[in-house]
C-alpha positions as CSV (number, residue, x, y, z in Angstrom):
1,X,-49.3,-29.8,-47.0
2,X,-47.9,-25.9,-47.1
3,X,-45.1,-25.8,-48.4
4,X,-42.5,-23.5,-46.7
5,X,-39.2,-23.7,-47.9
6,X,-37.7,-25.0,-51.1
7,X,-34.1,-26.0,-50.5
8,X,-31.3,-28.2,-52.6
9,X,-28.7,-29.8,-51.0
10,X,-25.2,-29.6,-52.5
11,X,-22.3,-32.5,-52.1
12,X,-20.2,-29.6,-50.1
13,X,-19.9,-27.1,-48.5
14,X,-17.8,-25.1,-50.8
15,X,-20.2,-26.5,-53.5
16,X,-23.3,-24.4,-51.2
17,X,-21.3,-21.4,-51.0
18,X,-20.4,-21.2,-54.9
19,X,-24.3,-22.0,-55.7
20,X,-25.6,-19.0,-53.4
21,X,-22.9,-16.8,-54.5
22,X,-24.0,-17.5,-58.3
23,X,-27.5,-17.0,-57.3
24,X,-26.6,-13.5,-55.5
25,X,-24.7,-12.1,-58.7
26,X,-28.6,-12.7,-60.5
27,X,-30.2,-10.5,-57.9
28,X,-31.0,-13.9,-56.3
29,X,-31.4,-13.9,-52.4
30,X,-30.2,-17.2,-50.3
31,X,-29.6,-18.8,-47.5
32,X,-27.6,-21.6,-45.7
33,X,-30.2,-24.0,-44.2
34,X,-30.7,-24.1,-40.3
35,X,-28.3,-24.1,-38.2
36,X,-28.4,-27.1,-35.8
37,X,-29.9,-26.4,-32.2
38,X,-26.7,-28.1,-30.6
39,X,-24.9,-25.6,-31.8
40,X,-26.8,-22.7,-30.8
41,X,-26.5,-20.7,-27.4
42,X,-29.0,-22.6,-25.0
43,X,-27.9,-25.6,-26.2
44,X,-24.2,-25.6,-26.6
45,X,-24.1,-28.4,-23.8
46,X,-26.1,-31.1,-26.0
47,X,-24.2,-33.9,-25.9
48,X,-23.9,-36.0,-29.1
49,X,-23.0,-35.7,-32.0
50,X,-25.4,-34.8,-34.9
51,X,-23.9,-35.5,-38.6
52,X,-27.3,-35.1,-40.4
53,X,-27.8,-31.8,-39.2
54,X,-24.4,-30.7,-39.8
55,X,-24.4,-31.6,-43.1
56,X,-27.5,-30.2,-43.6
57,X,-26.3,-26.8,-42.4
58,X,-23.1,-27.7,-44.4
59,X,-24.5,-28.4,-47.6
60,X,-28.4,-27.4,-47.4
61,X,-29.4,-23.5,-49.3
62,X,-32.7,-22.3,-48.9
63,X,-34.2,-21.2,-52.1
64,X,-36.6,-17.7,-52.3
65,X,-39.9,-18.6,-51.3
66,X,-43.2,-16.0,-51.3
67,X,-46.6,-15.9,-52.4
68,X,-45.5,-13.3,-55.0
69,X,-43.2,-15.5,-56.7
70,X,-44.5,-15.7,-60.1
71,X,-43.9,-18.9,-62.0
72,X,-41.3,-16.7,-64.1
73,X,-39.6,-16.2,-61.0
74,X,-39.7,-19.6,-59.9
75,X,-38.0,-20.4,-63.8
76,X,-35.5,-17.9,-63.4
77,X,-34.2,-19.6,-59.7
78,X,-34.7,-23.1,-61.2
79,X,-33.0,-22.1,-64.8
80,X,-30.0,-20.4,-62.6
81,X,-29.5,-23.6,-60.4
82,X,-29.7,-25.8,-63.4
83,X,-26.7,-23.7,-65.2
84,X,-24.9,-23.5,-62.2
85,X,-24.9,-27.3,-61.9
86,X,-24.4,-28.3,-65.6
87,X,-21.5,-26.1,-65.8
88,X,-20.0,-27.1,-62.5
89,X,-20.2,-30.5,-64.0
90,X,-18.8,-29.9,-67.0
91,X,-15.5,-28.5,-65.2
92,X,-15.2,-32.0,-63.6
């Protein structure tokens, strides 16, 4: 197994965007997960309806991932994520 992508996967939308926007005032880079292939160009005509992937693309972030991140790195992300979450949690 390699490993490609690291990824969490929030309760909401707004709950993705809050995540990656806390990770982007650390000097954090993110991403929304992949967008689902019914809903790109060549495929627009897929009929169906897909609610995995649209929750996935809802709710999914894609975490940094490199063979330079150093384990500190990897603490920093994780430490970040676990703050964001404890104190998300503790407004509820």
């Amino acid at each position: 197994s390699i490993p490609w992508l690291s990824t969490v996967l929030c309760a909401s939308q707004a709950q993705r965007e809050a995540l990656q926007q806390t990770l982007a005032d650390h000097g954090i880079a993110s991403r929304p997960f992949f967008k689902p292939l019914p809903s790109l160009q060549p495929y627009t005509e897929a009929k169906g309806v897909y609610p995995v992937a649209n929750h996935l693309w809802d709710c999914g972030l894609c975490l940094p991932s490199s063979v330079t991140l150093t384990d500190e790195d990897q603490q920093r992300v994780i430490g970040l994520i676990n703050y964001y979450f404890a104190s998300a949690s503790a407004k509820e």
